[in-house]
C-alpha positions in Angstrom: 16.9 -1.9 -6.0 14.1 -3.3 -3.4 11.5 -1.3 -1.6 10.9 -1.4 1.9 8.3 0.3 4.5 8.8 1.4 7.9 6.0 0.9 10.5 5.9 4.6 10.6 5.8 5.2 6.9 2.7 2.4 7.1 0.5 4.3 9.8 1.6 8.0 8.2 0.5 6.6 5.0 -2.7 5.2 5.9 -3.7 8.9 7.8 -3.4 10.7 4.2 -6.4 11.6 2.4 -7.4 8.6 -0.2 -6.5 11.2 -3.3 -2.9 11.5 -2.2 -2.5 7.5 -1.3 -3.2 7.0 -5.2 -0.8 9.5 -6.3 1.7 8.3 -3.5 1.3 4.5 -5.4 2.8 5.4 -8.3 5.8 7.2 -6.9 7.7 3.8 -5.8 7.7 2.2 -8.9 9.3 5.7 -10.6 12.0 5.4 -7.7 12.6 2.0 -8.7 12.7 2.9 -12.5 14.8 6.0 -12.3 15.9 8.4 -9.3 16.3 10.6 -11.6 12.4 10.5 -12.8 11.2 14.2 -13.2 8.0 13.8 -11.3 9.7 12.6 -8.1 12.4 16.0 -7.8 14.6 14.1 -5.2 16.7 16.2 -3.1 18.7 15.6 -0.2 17.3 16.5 3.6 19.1 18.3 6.0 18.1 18.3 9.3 15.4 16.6 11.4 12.3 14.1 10.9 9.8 14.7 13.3 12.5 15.8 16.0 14.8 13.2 15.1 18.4 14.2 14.0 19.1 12.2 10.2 21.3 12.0 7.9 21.6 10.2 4.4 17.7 11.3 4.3 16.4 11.8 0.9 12.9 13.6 -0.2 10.6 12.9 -3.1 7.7 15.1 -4.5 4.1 13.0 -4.4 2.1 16.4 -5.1 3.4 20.0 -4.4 2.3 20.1 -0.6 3.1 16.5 0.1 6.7 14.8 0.5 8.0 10.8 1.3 11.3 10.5 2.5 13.6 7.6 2.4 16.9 6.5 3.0 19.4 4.1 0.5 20.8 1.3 2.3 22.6 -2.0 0.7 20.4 -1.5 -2.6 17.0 -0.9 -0.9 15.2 2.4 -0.8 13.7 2.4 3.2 10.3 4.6 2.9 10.6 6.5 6.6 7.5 8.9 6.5 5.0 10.4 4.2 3.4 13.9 4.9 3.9 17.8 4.2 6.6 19.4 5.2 5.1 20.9 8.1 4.4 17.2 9.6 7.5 16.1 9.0 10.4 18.6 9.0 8.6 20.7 11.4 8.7 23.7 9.1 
């Protein structure tokens, strides 16, 4: 499996507080170790992004207020957004 960042998961990144960029760092390189890793607590999204209707949308933990979501496509785990849930699921 590769990594790879939207534009928007870039900018939304580089908006969050320098405490949860660090702890957002390590997350990838679990993702790419194991799904499965207990620190990350993937679970499938329902819904919306920011408006946008999605599906095959998947959410990680980086702390308990603060979630990335990305989609699995061809072997590669797209980052699409970084934030709380507020910011990004609009609830």
């Amino acid at each position: 499996m590769k990594l790879q960042w939207t534009k928007s998961f870039v900018k939304d990144y580089q908006k969050l507080p320098q405490q949860i960029q660090k702890q957002t760092d390590k997350k990838p390189g679990f993702l790419l170790q194991d799904i499965s890793h207990p620190s990350l607590r993937v679970k499938k999204v329902q819904g919306s992004i920011r408006g946008k209707k999605v599906s095959d949308v998947y959410e990680l933990s980086v702390t308990m207020n603060y979630r990335l979501f990305f989609q699995i496509q061809n072997n590669v785990y797209v980052l699409l957004a970084i934030g709380t849930h507020k910011e990004i699921l609009g609830r």
